[in-house]
CHARMM-style PDB file with segment names, atoms N, HN, CA, C and O in Angstrom:
ATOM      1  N   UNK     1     -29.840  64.588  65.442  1.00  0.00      PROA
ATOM      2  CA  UNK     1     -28.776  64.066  64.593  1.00  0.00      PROA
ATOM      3  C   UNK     1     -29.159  64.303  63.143  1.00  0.00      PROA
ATOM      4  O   UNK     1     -30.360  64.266  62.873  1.00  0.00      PROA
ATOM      5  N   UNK     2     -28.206  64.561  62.099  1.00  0.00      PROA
ATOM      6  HN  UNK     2     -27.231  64.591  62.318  1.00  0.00      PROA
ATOM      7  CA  UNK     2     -28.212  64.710  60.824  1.00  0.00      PROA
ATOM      8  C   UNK     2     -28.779  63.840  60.476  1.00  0.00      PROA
ATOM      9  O   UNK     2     -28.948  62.925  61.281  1.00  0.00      PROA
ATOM     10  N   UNK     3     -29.235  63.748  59.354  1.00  0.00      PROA
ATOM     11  HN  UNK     3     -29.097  64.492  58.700  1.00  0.00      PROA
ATOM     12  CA  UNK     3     -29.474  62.554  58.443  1.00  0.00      PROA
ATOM     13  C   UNK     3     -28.207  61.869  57.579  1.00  0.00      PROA
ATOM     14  O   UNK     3     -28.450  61.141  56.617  1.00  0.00      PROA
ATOM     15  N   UNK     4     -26.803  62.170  58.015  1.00  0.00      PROA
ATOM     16  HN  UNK     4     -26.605  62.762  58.797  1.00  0.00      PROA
ATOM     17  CA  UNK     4     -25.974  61.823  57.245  1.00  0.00      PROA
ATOM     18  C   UNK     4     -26.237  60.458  57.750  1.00  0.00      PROA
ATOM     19  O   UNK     4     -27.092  60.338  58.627  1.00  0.00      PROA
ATOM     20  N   UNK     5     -25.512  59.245  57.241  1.00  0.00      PROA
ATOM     21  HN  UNK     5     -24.817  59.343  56.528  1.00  0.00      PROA
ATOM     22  CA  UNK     5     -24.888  58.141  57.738  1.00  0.00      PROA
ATOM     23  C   UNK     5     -24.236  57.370  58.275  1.00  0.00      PROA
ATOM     24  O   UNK     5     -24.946  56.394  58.516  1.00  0.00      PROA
ATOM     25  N   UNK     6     -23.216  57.220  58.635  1.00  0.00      PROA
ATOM     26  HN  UNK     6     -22.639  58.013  58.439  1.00  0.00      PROA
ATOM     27  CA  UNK     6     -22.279  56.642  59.286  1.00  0.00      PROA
ATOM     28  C   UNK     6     -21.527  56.119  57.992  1.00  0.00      PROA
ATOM     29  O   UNK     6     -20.341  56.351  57.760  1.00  0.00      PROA
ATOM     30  N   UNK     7     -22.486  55.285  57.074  1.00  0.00      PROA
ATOM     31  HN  UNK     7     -23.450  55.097  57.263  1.00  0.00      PROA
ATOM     32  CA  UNK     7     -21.859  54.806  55.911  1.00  0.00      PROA
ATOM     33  C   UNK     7     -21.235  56.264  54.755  1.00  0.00      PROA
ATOM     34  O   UNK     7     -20.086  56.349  54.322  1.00  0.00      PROA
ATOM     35  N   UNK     8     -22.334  57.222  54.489  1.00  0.00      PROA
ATOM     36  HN  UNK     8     -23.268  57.153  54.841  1.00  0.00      PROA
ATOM     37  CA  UNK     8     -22.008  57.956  54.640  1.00  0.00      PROA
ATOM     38  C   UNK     8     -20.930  58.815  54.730  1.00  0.00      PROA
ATOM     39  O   UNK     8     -20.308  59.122  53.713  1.00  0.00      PROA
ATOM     40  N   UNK     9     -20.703  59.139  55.560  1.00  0.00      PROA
ATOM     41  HN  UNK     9     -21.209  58.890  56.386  1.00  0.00      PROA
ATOM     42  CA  UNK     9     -19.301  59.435  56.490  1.00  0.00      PROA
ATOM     43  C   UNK     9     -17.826  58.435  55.927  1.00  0.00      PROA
ATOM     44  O   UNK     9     -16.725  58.803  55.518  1.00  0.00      PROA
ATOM     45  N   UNK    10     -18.155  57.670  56.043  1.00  0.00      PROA
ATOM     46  HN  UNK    10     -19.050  57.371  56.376  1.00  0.00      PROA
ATOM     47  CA  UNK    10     -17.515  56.319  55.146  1.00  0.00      PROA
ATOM     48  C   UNK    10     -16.945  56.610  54.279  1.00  0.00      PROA
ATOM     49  O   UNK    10     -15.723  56.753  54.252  1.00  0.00      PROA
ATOM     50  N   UNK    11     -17.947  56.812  53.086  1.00  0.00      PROA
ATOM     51  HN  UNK    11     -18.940  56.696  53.108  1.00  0.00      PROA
ATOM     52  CA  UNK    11     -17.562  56.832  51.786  1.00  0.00      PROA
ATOM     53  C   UNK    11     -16.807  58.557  51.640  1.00  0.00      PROA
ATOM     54  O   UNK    11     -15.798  58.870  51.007  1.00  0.00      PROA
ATOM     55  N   UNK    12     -17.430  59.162  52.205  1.00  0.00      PROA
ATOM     56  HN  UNK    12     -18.249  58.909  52.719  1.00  0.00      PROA
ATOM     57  CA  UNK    12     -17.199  60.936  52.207  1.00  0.00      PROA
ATOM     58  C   UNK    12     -15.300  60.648  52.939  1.00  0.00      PROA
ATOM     59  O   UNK    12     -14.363  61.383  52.626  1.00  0.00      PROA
ATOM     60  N   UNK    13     -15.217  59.851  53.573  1.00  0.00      PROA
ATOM     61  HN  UNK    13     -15.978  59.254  53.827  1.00  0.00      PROA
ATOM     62  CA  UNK    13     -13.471  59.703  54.188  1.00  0.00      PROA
ATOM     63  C   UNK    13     -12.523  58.875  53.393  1.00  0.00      PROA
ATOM     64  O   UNK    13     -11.299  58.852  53.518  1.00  0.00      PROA
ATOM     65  N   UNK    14     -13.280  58.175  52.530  1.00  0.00      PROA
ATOM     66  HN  UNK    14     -14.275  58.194  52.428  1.00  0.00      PROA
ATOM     67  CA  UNK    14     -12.551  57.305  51.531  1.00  0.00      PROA
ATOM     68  C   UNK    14     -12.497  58.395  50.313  1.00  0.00      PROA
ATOM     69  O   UNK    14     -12.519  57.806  49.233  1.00  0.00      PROA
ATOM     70  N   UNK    15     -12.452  59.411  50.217  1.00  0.00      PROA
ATOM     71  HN  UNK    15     -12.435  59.890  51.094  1.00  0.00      PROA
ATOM     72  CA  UNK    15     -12.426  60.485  49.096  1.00  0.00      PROA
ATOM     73  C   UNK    15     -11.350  61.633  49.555  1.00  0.00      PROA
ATOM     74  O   UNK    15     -10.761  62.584  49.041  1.00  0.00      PROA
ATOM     75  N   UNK    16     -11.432  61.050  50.693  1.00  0.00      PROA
ATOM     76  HN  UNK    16     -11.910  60.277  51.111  1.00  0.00      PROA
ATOM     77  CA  UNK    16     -10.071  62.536  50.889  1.00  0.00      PROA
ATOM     78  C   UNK    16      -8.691  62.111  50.894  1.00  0.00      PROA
ATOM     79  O   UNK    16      -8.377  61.067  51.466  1.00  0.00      PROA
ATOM     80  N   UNK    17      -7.580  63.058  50.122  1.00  0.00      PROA
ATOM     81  HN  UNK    17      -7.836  63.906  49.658  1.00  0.00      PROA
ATOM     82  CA  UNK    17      -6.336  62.787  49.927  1.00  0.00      PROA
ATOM     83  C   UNK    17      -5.235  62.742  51.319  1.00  0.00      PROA
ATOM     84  O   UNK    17      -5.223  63.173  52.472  1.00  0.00      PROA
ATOM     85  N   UNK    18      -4.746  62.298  50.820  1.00  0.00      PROA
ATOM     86  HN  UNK    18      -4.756  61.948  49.883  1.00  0.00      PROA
ATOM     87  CA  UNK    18      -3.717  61.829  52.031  1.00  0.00      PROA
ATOM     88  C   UNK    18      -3.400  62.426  52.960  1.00  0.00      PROA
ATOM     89  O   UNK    18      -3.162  61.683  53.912  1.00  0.00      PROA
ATOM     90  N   UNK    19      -3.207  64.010  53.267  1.00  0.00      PROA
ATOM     91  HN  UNK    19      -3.400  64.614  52.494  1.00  0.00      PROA
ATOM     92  CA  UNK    19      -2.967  65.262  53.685  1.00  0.00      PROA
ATOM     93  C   UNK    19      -4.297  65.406  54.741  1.00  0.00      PROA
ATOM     94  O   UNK    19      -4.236  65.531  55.965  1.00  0.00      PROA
ATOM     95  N   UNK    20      -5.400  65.357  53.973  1.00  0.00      PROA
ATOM     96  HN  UNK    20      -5.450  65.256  52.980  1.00  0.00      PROA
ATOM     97  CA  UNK    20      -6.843  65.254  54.610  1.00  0.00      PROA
ATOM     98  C   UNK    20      -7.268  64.461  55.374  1.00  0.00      PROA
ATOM     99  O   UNK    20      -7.738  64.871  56.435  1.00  0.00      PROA
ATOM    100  N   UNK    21      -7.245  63.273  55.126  1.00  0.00      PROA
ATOM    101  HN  UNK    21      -6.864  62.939  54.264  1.00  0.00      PROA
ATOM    102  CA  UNK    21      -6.923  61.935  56.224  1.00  0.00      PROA
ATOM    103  C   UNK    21      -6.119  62.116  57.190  1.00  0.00      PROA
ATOM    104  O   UNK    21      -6.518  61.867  58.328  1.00  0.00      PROA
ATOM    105  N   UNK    22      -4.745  62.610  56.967  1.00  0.00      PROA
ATOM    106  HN  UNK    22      -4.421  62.812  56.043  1.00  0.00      PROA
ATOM    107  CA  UNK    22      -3.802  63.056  58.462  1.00  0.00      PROA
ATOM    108  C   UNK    22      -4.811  63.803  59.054  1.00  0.00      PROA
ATOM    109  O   UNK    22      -5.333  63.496  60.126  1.00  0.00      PROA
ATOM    110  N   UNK    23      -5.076  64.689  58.450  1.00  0.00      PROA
ATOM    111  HN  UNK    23      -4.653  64.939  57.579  1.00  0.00      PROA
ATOM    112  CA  UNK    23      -5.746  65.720  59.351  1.00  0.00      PROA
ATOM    113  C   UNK    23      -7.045  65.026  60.366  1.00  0.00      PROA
ATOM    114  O   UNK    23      -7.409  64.921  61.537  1.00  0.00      PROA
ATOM    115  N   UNK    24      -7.287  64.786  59.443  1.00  0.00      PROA
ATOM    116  HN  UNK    24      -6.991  64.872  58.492  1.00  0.00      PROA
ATOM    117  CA  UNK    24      -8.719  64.089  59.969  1.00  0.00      PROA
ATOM    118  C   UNK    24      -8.646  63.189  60.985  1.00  0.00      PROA
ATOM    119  O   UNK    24      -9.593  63.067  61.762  1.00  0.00      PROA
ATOM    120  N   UNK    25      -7.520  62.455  61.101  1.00  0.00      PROA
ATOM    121  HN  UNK    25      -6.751  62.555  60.469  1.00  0.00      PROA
ATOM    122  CA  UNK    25      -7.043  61.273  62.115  1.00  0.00      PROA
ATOM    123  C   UNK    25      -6.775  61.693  63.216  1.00  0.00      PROA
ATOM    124  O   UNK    25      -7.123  61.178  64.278  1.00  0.00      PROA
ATOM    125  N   UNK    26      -5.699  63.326  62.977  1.00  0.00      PROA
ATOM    126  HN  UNK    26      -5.416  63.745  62.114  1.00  0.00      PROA
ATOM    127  CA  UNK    26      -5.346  63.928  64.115  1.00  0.00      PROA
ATOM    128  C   UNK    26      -6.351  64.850  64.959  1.00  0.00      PROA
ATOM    129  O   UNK    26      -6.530  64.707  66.169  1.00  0.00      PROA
ATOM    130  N   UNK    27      -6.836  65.591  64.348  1.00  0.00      PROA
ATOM    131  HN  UNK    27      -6.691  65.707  63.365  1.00  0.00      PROA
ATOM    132  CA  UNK    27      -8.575  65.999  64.689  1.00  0.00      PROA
ATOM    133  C   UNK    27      -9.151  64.832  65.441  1.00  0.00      PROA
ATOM    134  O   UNK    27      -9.369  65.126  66.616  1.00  0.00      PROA
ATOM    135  N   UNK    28      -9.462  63.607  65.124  1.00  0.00      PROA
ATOM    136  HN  UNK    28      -9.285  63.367  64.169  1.00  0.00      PROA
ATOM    137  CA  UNK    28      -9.709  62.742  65.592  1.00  0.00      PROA
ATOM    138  C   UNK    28      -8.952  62.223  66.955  1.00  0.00      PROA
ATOM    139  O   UNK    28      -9.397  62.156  68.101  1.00  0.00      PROA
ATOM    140  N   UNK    29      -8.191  62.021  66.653  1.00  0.00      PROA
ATOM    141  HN  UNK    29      -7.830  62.075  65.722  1.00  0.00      PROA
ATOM    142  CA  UNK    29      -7.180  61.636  68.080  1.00  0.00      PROA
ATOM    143  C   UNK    29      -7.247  62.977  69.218  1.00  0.00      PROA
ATOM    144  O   UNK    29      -7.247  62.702  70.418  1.00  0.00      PROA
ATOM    145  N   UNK    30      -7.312  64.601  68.718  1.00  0.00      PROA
ATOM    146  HN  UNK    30      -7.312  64.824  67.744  1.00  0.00      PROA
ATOM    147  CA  UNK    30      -7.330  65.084  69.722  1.00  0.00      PROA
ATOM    148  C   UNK    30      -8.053  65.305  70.574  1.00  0.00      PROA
ATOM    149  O   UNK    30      -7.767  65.631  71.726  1.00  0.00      PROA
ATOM    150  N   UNK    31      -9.911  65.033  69.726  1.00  0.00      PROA
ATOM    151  HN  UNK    31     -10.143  64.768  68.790  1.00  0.00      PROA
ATOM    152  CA  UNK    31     -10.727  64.852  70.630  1.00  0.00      PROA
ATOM    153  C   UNK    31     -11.415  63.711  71.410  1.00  0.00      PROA
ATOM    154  O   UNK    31     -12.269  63.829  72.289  1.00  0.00      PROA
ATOM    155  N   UNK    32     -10.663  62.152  70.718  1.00  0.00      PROA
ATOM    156  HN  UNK    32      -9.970  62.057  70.004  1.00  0.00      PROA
ATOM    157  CA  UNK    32     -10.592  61.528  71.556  1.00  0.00      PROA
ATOM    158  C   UNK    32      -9.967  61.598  73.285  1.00  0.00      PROA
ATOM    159  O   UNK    32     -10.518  61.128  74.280  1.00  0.00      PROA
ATOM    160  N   UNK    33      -8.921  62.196  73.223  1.00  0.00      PROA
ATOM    161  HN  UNK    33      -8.473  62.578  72.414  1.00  0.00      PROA
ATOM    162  CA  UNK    33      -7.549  62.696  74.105  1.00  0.00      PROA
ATOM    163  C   UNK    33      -8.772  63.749  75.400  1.00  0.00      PROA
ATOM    164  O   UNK    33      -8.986  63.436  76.571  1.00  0.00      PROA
ATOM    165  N   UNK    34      -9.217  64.685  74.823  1.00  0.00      PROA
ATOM    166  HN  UNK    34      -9.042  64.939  73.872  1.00  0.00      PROA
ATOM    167  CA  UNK    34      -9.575  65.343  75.063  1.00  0.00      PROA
ATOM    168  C   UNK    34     -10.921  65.055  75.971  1.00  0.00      PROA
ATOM    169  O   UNK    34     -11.116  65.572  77.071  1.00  0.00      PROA
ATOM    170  N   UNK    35     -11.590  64.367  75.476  1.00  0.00      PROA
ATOM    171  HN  UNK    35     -11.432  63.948  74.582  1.00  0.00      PROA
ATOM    172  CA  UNK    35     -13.073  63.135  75.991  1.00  0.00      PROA
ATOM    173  C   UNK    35     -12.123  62.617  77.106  1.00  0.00      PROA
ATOM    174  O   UNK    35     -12.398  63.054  78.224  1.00  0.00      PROA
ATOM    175  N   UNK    36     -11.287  61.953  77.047  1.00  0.00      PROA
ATOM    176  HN  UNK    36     -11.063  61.598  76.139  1.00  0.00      PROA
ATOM    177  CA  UNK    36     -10.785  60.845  77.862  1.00  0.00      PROA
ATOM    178  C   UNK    36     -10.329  61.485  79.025  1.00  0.00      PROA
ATOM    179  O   UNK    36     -10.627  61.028  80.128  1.00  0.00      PROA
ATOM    180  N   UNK    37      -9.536  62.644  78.884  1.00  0.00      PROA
ATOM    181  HN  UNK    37      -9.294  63.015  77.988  1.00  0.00      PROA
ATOM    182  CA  UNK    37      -8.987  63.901  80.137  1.00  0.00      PROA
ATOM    183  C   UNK    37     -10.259  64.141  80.912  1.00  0.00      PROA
ATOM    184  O   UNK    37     -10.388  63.979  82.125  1.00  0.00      PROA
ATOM    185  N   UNK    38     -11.287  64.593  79.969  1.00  0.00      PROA
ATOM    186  HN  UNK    38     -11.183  64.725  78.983  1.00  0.00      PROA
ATOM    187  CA  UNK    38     -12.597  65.250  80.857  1.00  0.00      PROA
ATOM    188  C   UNK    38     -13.476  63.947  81.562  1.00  0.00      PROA
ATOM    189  O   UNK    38     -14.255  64.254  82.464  1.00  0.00      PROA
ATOM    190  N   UNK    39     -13.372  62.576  81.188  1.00  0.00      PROA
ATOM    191  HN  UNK    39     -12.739  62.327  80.455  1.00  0.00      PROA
ATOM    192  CA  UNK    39     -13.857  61.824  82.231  1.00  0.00      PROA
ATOM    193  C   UNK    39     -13.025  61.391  82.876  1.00  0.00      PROA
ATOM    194  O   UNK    39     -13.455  61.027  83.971  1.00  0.00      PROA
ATOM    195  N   UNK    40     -11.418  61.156  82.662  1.00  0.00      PROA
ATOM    196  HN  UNK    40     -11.069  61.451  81.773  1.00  0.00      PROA
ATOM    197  CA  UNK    40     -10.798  61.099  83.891  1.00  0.00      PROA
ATOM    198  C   UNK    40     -10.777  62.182  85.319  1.00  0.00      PROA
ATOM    199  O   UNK    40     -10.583  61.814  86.477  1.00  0.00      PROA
ATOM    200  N   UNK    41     -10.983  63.318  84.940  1.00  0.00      PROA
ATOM    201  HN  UNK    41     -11.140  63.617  83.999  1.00  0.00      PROA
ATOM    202  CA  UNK    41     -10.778  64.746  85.987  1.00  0.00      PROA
ATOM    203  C   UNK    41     -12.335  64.198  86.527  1.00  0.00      PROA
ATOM    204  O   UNK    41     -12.501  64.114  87.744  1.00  0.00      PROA
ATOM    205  N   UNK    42     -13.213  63.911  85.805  1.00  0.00      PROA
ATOM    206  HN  UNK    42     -13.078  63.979  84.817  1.00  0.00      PROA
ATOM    207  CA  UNK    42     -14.891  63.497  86.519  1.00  0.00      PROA
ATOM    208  C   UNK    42     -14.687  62.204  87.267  1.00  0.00      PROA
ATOM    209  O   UNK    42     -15.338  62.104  88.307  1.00  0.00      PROA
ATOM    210  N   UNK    43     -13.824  61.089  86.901  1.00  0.00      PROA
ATOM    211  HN  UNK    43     -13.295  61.170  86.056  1.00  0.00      PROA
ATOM    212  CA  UNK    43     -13.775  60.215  87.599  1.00  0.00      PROA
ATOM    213  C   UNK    43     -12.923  60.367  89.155  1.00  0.00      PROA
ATOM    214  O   UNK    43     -13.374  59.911  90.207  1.00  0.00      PROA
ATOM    215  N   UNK    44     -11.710  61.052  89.036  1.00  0.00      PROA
ATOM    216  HN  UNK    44     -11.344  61.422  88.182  1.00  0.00      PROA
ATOM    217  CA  UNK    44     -10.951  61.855  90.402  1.00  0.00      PROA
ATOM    218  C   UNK    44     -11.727  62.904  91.207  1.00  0.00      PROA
ATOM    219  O   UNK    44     -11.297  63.256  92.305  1.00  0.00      PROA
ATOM    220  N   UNK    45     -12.649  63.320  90.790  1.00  0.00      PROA
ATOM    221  HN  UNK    45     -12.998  63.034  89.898  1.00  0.00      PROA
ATOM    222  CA  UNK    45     -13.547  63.753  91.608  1.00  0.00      PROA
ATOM    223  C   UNK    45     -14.152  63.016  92.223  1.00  0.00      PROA
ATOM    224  O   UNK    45     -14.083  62.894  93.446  1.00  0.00      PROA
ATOM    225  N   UNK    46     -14.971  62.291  91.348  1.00  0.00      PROA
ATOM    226  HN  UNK    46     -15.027  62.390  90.355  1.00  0.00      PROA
ATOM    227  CA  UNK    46     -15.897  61.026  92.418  1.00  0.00      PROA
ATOM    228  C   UNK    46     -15.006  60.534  93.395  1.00  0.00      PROA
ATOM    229  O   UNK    46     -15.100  60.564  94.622  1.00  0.00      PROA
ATOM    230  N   UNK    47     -14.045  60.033  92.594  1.00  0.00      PROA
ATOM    231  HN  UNK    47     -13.968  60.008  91.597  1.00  0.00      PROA
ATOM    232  CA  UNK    47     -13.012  58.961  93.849  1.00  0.00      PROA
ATOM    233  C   UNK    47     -12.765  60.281  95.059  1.00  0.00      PROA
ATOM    234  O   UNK    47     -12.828  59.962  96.247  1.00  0.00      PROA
ATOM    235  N   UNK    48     -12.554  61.399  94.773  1.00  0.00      PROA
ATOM    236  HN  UNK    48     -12.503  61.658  93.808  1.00  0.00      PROA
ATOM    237  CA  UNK    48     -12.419  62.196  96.399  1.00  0.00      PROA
ATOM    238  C   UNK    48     -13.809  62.399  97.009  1.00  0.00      PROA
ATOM    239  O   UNK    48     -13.775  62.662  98.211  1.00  0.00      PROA
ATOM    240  N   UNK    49     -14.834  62.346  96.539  1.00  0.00      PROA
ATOM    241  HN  UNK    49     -14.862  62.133  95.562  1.00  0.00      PROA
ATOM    242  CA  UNK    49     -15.583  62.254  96.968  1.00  0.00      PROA
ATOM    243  C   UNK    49     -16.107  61.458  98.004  1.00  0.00      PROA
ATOM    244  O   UNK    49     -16.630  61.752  99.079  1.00  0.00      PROA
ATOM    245  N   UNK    50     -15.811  60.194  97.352  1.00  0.00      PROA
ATOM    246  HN  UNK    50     -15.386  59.955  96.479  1.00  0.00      PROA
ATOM    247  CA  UNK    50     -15.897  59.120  98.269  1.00  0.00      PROA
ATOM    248  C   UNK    50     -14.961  58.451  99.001  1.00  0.00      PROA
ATOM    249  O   UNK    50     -14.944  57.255  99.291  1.00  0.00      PROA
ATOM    250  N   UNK    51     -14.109  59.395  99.305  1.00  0.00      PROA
ATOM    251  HN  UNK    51     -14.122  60.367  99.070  1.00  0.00      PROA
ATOM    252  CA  UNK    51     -12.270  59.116  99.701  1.00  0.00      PROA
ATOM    253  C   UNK    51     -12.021  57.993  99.481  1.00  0.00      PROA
ATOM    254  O   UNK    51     -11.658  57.202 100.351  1.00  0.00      PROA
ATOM    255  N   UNK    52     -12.185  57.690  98.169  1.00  0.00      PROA
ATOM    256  HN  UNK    52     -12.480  58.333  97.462  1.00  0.00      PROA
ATOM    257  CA  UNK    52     -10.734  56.808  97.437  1.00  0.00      PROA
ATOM    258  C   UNK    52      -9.616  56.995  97.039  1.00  0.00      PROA
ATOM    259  O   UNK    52      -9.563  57.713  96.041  1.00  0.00      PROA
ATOM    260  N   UNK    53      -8.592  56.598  97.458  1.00  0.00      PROA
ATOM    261  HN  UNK    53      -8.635  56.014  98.269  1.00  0.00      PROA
ATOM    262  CA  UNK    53      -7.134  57.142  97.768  1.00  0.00      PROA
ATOM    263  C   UNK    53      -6.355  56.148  96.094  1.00  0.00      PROA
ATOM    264  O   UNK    53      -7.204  55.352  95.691  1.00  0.00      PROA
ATOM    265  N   UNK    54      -5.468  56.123  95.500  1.00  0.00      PROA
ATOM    266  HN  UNK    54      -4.779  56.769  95.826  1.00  0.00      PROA
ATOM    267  CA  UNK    54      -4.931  55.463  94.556  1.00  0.00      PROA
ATOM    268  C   UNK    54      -4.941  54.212  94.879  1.00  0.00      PROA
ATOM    269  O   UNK    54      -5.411  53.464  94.022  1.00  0.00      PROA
ATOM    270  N   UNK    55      -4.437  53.569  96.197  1.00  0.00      PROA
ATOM    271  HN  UNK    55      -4.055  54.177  96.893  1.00  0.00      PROA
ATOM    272  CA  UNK    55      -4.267  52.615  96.892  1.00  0.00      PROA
ATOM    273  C   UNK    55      -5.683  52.228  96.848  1.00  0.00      PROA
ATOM    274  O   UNK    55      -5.596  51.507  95.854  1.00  0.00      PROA
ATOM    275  N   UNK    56      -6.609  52.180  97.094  1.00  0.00      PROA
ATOM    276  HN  UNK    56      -6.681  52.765  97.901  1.00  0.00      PROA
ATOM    277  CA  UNK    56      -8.014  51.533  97.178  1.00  0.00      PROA
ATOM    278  C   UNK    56      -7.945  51.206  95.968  1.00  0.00      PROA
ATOM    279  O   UNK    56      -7.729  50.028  95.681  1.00  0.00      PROA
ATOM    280  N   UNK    57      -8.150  52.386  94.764  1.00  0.00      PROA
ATOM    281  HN  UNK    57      -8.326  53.342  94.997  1.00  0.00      PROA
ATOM    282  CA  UNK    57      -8.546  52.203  93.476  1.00  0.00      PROA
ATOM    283  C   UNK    57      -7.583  51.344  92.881  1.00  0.00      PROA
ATOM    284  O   UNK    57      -8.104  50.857  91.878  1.00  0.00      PROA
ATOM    285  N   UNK    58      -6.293  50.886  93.047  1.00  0.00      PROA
ATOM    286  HN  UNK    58      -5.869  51.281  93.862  1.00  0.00      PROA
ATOM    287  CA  UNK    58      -5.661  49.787  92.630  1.00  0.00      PROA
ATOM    288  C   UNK    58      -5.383  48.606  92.932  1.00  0.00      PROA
ATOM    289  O   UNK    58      -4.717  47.854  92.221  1.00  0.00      PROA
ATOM    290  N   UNK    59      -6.216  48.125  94.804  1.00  0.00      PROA
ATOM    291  HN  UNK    59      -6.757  48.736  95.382  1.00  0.00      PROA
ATOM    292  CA  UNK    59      -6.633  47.396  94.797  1.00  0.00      PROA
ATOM    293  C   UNK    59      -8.133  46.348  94.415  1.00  0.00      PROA
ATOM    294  O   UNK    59      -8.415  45.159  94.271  1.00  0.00      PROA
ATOM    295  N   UNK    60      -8.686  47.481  94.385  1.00  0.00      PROA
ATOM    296  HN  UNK    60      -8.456  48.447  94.503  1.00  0.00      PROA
ATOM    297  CA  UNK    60      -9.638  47.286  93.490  1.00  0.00      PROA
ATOM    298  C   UNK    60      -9.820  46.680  92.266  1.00  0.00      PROA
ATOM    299  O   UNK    60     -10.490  45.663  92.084  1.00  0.00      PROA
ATOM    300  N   UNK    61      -8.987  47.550  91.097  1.00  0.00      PROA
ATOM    301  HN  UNK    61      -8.442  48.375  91.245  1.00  0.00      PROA
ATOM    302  CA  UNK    61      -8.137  46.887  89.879  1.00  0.00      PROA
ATOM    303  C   UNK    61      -7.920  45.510  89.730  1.00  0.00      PROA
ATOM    304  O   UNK    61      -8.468  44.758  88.923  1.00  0.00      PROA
ATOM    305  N   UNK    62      -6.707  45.128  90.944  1.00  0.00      PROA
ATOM    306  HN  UNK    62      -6.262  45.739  91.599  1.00  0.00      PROA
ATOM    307  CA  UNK    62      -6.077  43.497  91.504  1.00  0.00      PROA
ATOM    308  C   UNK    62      -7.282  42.757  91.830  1.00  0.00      PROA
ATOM    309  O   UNK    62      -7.486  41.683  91.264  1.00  0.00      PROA
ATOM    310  N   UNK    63      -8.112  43.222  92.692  1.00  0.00      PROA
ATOM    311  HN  UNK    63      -7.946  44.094  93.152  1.00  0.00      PROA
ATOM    312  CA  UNK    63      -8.940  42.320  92.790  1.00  0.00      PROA
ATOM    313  C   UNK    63     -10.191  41.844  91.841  1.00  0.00      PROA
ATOM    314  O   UNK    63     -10.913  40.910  92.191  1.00  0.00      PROA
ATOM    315  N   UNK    64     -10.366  42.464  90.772  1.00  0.00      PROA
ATOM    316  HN  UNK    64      -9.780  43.223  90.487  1.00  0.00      PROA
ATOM    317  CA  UNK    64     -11.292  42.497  89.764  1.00  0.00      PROA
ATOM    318  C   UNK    64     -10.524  41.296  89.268  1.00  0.00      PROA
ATOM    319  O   UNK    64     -11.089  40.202  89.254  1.00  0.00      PROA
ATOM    320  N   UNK    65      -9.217  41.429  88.841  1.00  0.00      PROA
ATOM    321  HN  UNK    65      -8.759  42.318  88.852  1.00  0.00      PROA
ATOM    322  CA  UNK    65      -8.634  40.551  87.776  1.00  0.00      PROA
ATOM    323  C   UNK    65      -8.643  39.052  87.910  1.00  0.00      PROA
ATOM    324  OT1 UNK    65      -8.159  38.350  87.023  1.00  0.00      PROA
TER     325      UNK     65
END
């Protein structure tokens, strides 16, 4: 890891104009989106793996709650 900061990072995002921030948000959101697709497709694997059908996995869900 860099030596940048986190705070850092912070202050370096509180400097960019409005245009830059969209960007940056949406950049942001797509690779959130993108993370979230690739452990869902890893999580539907496991579940066939271990033949879990939707029906299991949403009772499952119900019964957690």
């Amino acid at each position: 890891m860099s030596a940048v900061t986190v705070e850092q990072i912070l202050s370096q995002i509180d400097t960019l104009d409005k245009d830059e921030r969209l960007l940056l948000e949406e950049r942001l959101a797509a690779r959130a989106e993108s993370e979230w697709q690739l452990a869902a497709t890893q999580a539907r694997q496991v579940a066939r793996q271990q033949s879990l059908d939707q029906a299991s996995i949403d009772q499952a869900v119900e019964a957690s709650r």
